[in-house]
C-alpha positions as CSV (number, residue, x, y, z in Angstrom):
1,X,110.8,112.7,91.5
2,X,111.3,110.0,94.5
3,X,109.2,107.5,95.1
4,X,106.4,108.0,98.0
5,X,107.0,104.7,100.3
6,X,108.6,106.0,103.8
7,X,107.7,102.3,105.0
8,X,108.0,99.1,104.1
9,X,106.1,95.8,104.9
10,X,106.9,92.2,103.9
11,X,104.1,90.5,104.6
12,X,105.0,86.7,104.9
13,X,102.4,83.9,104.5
14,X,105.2,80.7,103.6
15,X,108.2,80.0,105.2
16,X,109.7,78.8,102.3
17,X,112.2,81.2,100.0
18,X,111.8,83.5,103.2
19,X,115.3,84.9,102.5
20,X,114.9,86.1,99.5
21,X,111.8,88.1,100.0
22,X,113.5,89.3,102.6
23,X,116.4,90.5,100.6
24,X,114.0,92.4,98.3
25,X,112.7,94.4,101.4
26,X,116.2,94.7,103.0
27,X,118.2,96.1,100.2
28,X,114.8,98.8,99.0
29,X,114.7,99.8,102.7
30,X,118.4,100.3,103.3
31,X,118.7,102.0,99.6
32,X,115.2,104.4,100.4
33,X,116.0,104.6,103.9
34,X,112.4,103.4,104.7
35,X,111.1,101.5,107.8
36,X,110.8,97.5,107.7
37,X,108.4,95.8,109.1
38,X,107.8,91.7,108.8
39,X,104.1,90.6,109.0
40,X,104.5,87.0,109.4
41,X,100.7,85.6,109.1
42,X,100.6,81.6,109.2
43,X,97.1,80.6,107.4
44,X,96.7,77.0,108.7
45,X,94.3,75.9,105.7
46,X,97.1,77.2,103.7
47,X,100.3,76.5,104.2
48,X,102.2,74.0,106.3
49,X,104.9,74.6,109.0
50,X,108.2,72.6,109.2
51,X,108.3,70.7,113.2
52,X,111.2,73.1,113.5
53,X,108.4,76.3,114.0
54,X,106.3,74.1,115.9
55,X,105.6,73.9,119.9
56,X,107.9,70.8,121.0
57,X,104.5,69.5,123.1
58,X,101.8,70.3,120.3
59,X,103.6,68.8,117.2
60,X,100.6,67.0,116.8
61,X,98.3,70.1,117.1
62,X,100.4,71.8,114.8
63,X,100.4,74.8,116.9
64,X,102.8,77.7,115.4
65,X,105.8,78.8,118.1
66,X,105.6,82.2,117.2
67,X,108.7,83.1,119.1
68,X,111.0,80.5,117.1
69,X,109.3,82.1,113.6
70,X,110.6,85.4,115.3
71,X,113.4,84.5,116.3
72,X,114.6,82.7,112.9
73,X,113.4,86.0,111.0
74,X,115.1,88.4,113.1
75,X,118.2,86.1,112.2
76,X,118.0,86.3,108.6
77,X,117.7,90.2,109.1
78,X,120.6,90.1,110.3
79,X,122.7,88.0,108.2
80,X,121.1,90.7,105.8
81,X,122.9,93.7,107.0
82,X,119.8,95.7,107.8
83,X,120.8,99.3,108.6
84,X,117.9,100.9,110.7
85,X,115.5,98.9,113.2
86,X,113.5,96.2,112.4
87,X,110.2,94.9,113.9
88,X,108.5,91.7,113.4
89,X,105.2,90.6,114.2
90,X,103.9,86.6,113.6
91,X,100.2,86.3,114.0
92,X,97.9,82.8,112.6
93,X,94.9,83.4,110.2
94,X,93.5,86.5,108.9
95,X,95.7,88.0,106.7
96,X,93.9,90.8,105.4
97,X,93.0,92.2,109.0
98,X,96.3,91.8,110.5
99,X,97.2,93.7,107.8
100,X,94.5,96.4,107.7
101,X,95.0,96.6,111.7
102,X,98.9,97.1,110.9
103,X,99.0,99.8,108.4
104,X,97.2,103.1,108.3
105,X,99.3,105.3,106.3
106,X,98.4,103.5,103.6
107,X,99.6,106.6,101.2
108,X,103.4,105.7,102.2
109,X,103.8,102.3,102.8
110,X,105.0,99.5,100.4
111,X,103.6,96.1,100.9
112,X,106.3,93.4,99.8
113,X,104.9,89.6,99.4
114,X,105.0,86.6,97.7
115,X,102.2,85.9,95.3
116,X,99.4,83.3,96.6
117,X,96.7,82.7,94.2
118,X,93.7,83.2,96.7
119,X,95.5,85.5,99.4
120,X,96.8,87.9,96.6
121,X,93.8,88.7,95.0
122,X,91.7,89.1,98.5
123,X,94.6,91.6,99.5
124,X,94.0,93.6,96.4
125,X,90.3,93.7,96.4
126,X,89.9,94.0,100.3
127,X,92.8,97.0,101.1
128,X,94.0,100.1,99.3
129,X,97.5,99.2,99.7
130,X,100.1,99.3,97.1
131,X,101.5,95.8,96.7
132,X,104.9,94.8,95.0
133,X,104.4,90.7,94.4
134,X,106.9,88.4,93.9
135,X,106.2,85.7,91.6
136,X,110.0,84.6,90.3
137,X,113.1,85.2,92.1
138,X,114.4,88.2,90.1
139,X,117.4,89.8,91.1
140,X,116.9,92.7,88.9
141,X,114.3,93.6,86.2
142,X,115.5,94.7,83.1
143,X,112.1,95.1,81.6
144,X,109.0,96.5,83.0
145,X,105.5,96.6,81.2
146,X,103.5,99.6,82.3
147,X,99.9,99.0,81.5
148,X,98.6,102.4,81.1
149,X,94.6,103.9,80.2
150,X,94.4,107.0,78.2
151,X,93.1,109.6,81.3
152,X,96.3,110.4,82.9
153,X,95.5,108.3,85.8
154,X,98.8,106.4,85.7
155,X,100.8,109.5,85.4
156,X,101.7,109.8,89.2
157,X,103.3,105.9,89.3
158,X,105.3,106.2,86.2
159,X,108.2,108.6,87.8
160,X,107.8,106.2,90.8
161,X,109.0,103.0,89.2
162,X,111.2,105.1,87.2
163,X,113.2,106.1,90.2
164,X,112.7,102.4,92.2
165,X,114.0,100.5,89.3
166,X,116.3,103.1,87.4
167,X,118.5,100.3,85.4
168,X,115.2,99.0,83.7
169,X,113.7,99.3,80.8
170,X,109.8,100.8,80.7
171,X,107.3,99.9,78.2
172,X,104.0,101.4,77.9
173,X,101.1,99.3,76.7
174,X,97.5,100.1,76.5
175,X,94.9,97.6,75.6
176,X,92.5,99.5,73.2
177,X,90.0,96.2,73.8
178,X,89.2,96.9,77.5
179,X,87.8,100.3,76.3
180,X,85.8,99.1,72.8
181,X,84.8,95.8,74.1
182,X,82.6,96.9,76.9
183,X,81.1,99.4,74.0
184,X,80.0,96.4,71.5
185,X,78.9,93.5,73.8
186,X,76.5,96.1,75.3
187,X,72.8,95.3,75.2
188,X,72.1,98.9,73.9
189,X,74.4,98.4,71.0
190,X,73.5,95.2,70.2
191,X,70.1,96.0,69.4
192,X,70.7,99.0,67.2
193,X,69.9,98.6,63.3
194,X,72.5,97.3,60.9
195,X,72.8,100.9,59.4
196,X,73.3,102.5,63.2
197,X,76.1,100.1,63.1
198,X,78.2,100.5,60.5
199,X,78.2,104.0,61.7
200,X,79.2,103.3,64.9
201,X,82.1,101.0,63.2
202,X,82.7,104.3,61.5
203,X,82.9,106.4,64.7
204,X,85.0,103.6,66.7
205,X,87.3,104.2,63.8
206,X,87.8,107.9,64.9
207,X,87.8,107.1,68.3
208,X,90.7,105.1,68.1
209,X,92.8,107.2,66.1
210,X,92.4,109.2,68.8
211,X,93.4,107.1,71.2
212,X,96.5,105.9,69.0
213,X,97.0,109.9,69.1
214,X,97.0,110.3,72.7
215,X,99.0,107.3,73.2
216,X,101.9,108.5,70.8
217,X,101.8,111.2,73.0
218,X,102.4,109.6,75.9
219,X,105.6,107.4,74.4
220,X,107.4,111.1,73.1
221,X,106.7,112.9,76.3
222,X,108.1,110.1,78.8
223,X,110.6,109.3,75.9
224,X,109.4,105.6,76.3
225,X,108.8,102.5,73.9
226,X,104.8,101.6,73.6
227,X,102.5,99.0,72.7
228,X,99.2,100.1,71.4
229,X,97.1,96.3,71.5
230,X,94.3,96.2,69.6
231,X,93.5,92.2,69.0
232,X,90.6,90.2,68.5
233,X,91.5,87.6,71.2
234,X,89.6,86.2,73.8
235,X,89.3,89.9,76.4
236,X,92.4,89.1,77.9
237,X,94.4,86.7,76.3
238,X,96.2,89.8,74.0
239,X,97.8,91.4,77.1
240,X,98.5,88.2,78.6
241,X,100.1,86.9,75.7
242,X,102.1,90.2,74.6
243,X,103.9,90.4,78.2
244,X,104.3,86.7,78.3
245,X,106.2,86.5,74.4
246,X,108.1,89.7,75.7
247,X,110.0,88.2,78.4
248,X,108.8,91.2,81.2
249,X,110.5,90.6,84.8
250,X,107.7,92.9,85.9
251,X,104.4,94.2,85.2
252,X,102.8,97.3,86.8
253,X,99.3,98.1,87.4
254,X,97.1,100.6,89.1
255,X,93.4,99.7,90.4
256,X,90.7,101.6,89.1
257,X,87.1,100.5,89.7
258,X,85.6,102.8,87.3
259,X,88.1,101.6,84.5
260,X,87.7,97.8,83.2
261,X,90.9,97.2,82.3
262,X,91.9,97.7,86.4
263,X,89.3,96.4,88.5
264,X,90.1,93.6,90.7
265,X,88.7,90.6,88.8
266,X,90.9,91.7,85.9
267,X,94.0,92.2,87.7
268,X,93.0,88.9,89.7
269,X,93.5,87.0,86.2
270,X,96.3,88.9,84.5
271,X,98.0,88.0,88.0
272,X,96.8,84.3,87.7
273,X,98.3,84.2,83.9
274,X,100.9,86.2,83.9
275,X,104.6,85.0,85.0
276,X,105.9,88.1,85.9
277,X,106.1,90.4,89.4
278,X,103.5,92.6,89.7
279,X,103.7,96.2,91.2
280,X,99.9,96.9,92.0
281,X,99.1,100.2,93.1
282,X,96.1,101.3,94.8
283,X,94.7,104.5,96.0
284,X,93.1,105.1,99.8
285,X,89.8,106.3,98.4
């Protein structure tokens, strides 16, 4: 199965370690034959421009010359050996609605960026994008955690990073905490007698032998290694610490607001923690 992205967008927020962002997005668009675009978006709280990018007259004012970021982007295309055409676009402030404005086909486009700890998590919280941040300067991933829940809802990505990143090595892992804790620290089970408990003990018992179940599963049918977590860490310090100890270059994740373990808070911290790249994806609805 190929991968669904027709487009790709590297959204730009720094113009440090511009080239090899843009090296990423070069090299998957000339190997997928996708469109490239270049968002650059210059956040003035944010980030500070070299004199270079600036009006000669409004150094003081710090004014962005959007034409010399253009220009000097365009460049490093270039030097890139980009294939197929290119457009850029350099805008100031409001990331997330020059990119909402920019994309619409939100089903087949890749957005490429480099991780910022504020901008990352609006973009993941505020569009339905699918979002491939860089956090290290990887030249290839060997190992990829795949975090996984148990209702087939990450079944359409798997086959995707399968065939983007074909030399790696996949791991699944499910955190059995993000389903049991929300369970126990719940104010109907926390008032329940000490006998209603120990059932319930009992019955979590069953539950997750299922889930173990279901999970073994998944690791014959994909013909994958697996990580079934079950600690009794702080909520997400097990996951955290499992990927970190692991050495990942990547870790994948798919949004779900009616699932804990992928709302946006959660993936917020896990991408605050966590070292790795993150492939983040997100569906329109």
């Amino acid at each position: 199965m190929k991968h669904k992205f027709k487009r790709v967008v590297i959204l730009l927020n720094d113009l440090e370690n511009v080239e090899s962002i843009l090296k990423k997005g070069v090299l998957f668009a000339n190997e997928h034959n996708a469109l490239l675009e270049v968002l650059f978006v210059h956040e003035v709280p944010l980030f500070e421009v070299p004199d270079y990018f600036l009006s000669n007259e409004k150094i003081s004012e710090t004014i962005l010359d959007k034409e010399k970021v253009k220009e000097d982007i365009e460049k490093q295309l270039e030097t890139l050996n980009f294939e197929n055409e290119q457009v850029v676009f350099v805008y100031a402030n409001d990331t997330v609605d020059r990119v909402l404005n920019l994309i619409k086909a939100s089903e087949e486009t890749l957005v490429l960026t480099q991780y910022h700890k504020e901008l990352s998590s609006q973009l993941v919280e505020k569009t339905p994008y699918t979002y491939w941040i860089v956090k290290k300067e990887e030249k290839e991933y060997k190992n990829i955690a795949f975090t996984i829940d148990l209702q087939n809802k990450f079944k359409p990505y798997l086959p995707i990073i399968a065939h983007i990143f074909p030399k790696a090595t996949i791991e699944l892992i499910h955190n059995y905490r993000y389903m049991l804790d929300p369970i126990v620290t719940s104010q109907d089970y926390l008032i329940v007698d000490t006998i209603s408990k120990e059932v319930d003990i009992e019955l979590n018992q069953v539950v997750r032998d299922q889930k173990i179940k279901i999970f073994e599963e998944y690791q014959e049918k994909y013909e994958l290694k697996g990580t079934f977590l079950e600690g009794d860490g702080i909520f997400n310090d097990d996951l955290i610490q499992y990927i970190q100890n692991k050495n990942f270059n990547l870790t994948v994740l798919h949004r779900d607001n009616d699932d804990i373990f992928f709302t946006p808070t959660l993936i917020k911290d896990l991408m605050e923690e966590i070292t790795t790249d993150f492939f983040i994806f997100q569906s329109a609805s």
